[in-house]
N, C-alpha and C positions, 0 to 999 in steps of 0.2 A: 535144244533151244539155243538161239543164236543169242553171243554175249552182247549184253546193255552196253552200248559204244559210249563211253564216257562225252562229258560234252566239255570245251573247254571253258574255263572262267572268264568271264565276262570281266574284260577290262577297263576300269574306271578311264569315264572323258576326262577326267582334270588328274595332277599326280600332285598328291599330297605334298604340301611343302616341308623340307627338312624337319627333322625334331626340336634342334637349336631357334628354328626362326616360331615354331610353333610354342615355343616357350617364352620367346619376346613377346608374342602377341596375346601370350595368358595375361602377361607379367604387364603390359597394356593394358589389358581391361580390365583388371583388377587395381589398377592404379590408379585409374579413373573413373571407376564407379564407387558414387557414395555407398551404396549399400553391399553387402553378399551375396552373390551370384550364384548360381548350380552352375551343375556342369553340362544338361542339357541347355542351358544361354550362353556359354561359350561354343559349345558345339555350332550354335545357330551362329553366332558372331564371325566363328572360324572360318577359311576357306574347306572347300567338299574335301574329306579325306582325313581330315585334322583329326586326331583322339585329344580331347582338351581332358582326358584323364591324366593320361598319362606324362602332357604337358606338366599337370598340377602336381605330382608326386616327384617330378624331377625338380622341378622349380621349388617346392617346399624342402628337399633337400637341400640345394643351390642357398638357400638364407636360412638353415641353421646357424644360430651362433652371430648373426648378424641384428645389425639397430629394427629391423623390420622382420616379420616373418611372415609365411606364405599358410595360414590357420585356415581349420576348417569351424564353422557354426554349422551346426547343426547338417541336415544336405545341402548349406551353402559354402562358397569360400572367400576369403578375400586378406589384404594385406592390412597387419596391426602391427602397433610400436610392441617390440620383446617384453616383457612384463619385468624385466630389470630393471627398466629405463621409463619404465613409468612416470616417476616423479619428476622427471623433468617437462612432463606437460603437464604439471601442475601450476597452475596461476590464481593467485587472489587479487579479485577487484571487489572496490565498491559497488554495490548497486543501490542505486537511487530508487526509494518507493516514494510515491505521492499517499499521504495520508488521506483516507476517507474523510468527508465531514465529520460520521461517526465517530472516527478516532479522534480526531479533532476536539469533539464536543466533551470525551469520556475522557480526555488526556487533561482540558483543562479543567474540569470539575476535580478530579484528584488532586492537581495541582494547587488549587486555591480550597478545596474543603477538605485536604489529609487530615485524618484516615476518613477513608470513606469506604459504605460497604459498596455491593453491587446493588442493590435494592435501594439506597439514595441517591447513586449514581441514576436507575431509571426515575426514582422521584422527581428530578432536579429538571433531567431532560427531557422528562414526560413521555418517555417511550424504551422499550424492554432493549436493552445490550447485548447484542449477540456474544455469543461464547469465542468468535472467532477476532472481531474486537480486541479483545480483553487478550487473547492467546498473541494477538500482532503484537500489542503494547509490551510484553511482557517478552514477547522474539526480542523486541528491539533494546530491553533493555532500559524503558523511561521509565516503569513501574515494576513495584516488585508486590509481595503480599508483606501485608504489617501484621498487626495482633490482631486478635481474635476477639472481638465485642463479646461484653461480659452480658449476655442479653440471650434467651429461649434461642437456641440454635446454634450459639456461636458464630456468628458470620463472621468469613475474615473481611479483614479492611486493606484495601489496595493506598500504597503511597510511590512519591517520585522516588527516583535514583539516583545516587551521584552523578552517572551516567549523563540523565535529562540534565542536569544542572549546569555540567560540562559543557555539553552541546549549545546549551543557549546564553553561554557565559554570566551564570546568574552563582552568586555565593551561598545561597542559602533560598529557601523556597519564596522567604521573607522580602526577596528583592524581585519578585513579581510585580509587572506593572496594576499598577490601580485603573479604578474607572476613568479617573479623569487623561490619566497618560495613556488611556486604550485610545478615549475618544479625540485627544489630540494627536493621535498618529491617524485618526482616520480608520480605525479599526472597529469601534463601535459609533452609532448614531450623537449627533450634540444632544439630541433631545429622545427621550421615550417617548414610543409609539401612544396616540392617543388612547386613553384608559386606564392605561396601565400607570398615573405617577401616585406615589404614596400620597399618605395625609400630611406627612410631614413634608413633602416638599407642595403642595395643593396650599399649605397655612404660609408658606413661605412666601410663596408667590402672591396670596391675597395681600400680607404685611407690605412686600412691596409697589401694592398703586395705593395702600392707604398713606405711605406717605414719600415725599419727593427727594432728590438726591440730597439733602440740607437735613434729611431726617425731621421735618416738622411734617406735622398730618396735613394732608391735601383736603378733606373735607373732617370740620369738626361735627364730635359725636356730644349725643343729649345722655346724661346722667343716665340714664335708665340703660345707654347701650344701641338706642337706636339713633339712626339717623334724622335732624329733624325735619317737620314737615316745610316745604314750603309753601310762602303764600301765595295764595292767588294773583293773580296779575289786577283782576278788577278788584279786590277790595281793599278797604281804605283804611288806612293805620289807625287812624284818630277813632273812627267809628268801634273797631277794636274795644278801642282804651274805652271808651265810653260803657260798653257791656262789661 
C-alpha cells in the first residue's frame, strides 16, 4: 500500500499578534469592563490567533505583589484592589432617608405619649404598625424600648432617645412644641375639622356670643333660664295690663 502523503498545515490568514501586545489588550478589557469576563469574551474581543489564556496567566503573574491584581471569579476574570489595601476604599457618608408618613405619625405619638405600647400606638392612629416601622425608628436611633407594662402580656413600651433630642435641639421631651405653636408655624389647621370640637370648647364658644367684648350679656336671660318671649308687634301694652 502506497504511504498516506502527509498534507501540510494549513496556514492561518491573519498572524497572531506578539504575546506582550496580547497581554496589553487582556489588560484593556479588563480594565474597562465593569463586570468579569471569561475567557471565551476575550477570545472574541481579541484579534484571530490570540490565546487570551495564556495572555491571563502571564498578566496575573505581571501584578503579583502589586495595588491591583489580575483574580479569577469563578470562570470569569478581571482586575481588583489587593485585599491589603482594602481599606483604603472605605468611605463614610451620610445618607439622607426621607421618613414615611408612617414614621412620622408613630415617631410623634411616642414623642408626646412615652411610654407607649405598640397597641396605643395603632390605637391612637387608628391603623396597625408595621414591624418595619418600628425596626426603621429604632435603625435610626429616635426610639429605643422602655419598660415593660405591668398588664396580661407584658407589652414593652417604646420611648425617644437622647439621639432624637439631639437632632431636633430640644433638652428634654418636655420642650416639645404645643398645639398652639404647632398651629402657629402652620403645621396643624387654626381650627378642627367640622365635628370633631370638644364640649368644652362648643361651651366656650356659645359663652362667647352670649356676651360682648365689655363682658356684659348681649341678650338678657328670664329667671327660669330661658330666653324671654317677645311681644307681638300688633298687640298693645295697656290691653296687657288690663287682663
Amino acid at each position: 500500500m502506497a504511504d498516506k502523503q502527509e498534507l501540510p498545515e494549513e496556514e492561518s490568514l491573519f498572524e497572531a499578534p506578539p504575546e506582550g501586545e496580547q497581554e496589553r489588550m487582556v489588560e484593556a478589557i479588563l480594565f474597562a469592563t465593569s463586570e468579569p469576563v471569561t475567557v471565551g469574551e476575550l477570545n472574541a474581543r481579541m484579534p484571530h490567533g490570540a490565546d487570551a489564556a495564556r495572555a491571563l496567566e502571564r498578566l496575573a503573574k505581571r501584578y503579583e505583589g502589586r495595588g491591583v491584581n489580575v483574580v479569577r471569579v469563578a470562570d470569569r476574570w478581571a482586575i481588583r484592589t489587593a485585599p491589603d489595601l482594602g481599606f483604603l476604599m472605605q468611605k463614610e457618608t451620610v445618607e439622607m432617608r426621607k421618613l414615611s408618613r408612617a414614621a412620622i405619625e408613630t415617631l410623634a405619638i411616642i414623642a408626646y405619649h412615652q411610654p407607649v405600647t405598640r397597641a396605643e400606638i395603632e390605637e391612637i392612629r387608628g391603623v396597625s404598625v408595621s414591624r418595619g416601622t418600628i425596626d426603621l425608628l429604632l435603625e435610626m436611633e429616635w426610639i429605643r424600648f422602655g419598660r415593660r407594662r405591668m398588664t396580661p402580656g407584658r407589652p414593652v413600651t417604646f420611648v425617644v432617645t437622647p439621639e432624637f433630642l439631639d437632632h431636633f435641639g430640644l433638652e428634654s421631651a418636655r420642650d416639645l412644641p404645643g398645639l398652639r405653636e404647632l398651629r402657629a408655624a402652620g403645621l396643624l389647621d387654626n381650627r378642627p375639622p367640622p365635628g370633631t370640637e370638644t364640649e368644652e370648647e362648643a361651651g366656650d364658644e356659645g359663652q362667647g356670643e352670649m356676651f360682648d367684648d365689655d363682658g356684659h350679656a348681649t341678650e338678657p336671660l328670664s329667671e327660669t333660664g330661658d330666653e324671654p318671649d317677645e311681644l307681638d308687634d300688633d298687640s298693645d301694652p295697656d290691653e296687657d295690663a288690663q287682663i
